[in-house]
C-alpha positions in Angstrom: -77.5 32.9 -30.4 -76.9 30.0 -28.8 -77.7 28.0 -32.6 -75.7 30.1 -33.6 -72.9 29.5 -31.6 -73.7 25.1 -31.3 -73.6 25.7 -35.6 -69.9 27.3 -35.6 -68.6 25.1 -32.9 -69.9 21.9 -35.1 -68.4 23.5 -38.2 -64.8 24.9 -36.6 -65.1 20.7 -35.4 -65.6 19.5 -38.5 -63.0 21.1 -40.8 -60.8 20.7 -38.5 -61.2 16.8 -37.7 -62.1 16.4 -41.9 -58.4 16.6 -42.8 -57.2 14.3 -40.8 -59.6 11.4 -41.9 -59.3 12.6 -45.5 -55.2 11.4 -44.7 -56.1 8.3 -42.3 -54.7 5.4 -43.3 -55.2 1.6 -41.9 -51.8 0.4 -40.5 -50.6 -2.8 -41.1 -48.5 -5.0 -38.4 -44.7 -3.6 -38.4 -45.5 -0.6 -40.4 -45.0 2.8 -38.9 -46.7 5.5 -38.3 -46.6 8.8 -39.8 -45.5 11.7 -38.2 -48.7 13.8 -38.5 -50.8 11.3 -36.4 -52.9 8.6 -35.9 -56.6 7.1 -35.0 -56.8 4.2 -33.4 -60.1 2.2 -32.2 -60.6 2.1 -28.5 -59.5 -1.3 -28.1 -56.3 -0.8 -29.9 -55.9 2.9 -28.0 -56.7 1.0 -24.9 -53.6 -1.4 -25.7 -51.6 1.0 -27.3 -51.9 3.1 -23.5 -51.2 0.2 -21.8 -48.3 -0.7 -23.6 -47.2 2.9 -22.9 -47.8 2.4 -19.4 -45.7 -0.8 -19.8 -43.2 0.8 -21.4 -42.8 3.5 -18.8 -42.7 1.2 -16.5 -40.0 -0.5 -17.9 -38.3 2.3 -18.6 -38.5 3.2 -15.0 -36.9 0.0 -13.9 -34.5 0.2 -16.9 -33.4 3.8 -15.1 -33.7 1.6 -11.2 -30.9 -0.8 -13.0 -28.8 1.3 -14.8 -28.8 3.3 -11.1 -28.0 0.0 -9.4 -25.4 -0.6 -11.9 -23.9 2.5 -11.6 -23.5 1.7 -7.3 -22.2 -1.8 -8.4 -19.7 -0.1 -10.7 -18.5 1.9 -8.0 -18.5 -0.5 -5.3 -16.2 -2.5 -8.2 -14.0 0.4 -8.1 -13.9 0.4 -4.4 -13.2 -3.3 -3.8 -10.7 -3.0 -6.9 -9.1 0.1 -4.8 -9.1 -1.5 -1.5 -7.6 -4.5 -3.5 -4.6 -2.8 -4.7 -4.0 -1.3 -1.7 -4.1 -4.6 0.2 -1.6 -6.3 -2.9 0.3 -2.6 -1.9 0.2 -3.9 1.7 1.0 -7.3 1.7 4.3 -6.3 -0.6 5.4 -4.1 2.2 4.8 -6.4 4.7 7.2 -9.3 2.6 9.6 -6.4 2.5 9.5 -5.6 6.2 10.1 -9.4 6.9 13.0 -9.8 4.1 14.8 -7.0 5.8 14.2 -8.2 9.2 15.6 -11.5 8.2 18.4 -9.9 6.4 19.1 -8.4 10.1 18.8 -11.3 12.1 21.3 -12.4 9.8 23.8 -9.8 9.6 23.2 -10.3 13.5 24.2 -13.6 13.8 27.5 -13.0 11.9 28.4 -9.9 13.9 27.6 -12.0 17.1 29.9 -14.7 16.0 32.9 -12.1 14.8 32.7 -10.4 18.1 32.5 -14.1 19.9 35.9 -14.4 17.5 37.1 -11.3 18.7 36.3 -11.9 22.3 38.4 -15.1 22.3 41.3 -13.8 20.2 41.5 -10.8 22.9 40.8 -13.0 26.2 44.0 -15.3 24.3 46.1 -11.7 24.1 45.2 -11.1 27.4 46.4 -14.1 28.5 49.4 -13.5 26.5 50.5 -10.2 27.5 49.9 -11.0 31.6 52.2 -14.2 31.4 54.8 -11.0 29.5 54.1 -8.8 32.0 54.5 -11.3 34.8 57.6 -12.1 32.8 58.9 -8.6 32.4 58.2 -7.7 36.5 60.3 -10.8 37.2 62.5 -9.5 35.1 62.5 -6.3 37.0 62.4 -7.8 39.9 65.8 -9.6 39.1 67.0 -6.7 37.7 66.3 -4.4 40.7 67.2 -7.1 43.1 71.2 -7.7 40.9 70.9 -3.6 40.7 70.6 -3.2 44.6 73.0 -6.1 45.0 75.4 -4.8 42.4 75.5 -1.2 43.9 75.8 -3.0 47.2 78.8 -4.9 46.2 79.8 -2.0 43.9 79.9 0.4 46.7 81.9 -1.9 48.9 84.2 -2.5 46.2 84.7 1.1 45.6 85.3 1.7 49.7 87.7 -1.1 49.8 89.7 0.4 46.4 89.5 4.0 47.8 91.0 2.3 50.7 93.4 0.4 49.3 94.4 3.3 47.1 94.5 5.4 50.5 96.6 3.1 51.8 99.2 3.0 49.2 
């Protein structure tokens, strides 16, 4: 039994391997393979695994750069961000100072109208209280003739109501 079973595992072996070397071919530098498969000798497999393993691991620091990239990328995005916001910034700022100096400006010029003003009023004032010193002379000179004038008036009129008494 156990012949029998070394016999059908040597023959299920065989046709199945005998295929596949009835189809081998010998592969020539920059020729591909076909899809079906391959044999290589053990130095070329041990090449052709190392290779692989070079490959992945190329591959793996392919996908470590493209990562890195990715975070450079977006730090780009970040600094480009941070940038406009700064240019942003900064443009306010110029604006803050152009109004500022558009105040102090507009300052100055109402601080010398209302110096203007000041003057021209301290000149009316001066004006009008040499009138109104004027005017209560005036008054004065008018009460003062008034008083005299009813004075005199009222002596007048005593003396003519006398006189006209007499008669």
């Amino acid at each position: 039994m156990k012949r029998f079973g070394a016999a059908l595992a040597l023959w299920c072996t065989f046709f199945s391997v005998y295929p596949a070397w009835g189809q081998a071919i010998i592969l020539k530098p920059g020729q591909s393979a076909p899809s079906d498969g391959v044999f290589l000798p053990t130095r070329d497999a041990i090449e052709a695994a190392k290779l692989a393993d070079k490959v992945d691991a190329l591959q793996l620091e392919i996908k470590a750069a493209d990562e890195q990239i990715k975070a450079q990328i977006a730090m780009v995005e970040l600094l480009e961000r941070e940038v406009a916001s700064l240019e942003k910034e900064t443009e306010l700022k110029d604006l803050v100072i152009k109004l500022k100096d558009e105040m102090l400006a507009f300052r100055k010029e109402m601080n010398e109208e209302w110096k203007q003003i000041a003057a021209h009023s301290k000149e009316q004032l001066t004006q009008d209280r040499v009138a109104i010193e004027k005017l209560q002379k005036m008054v004065e000179d008018a009460n003062s003739r008034g008083f005299w004038t009813t004075l005199i008036g009222t002596i007048l009129g005593v003396l003519g109501m006398a006189a006209l008494l007499a008669l």
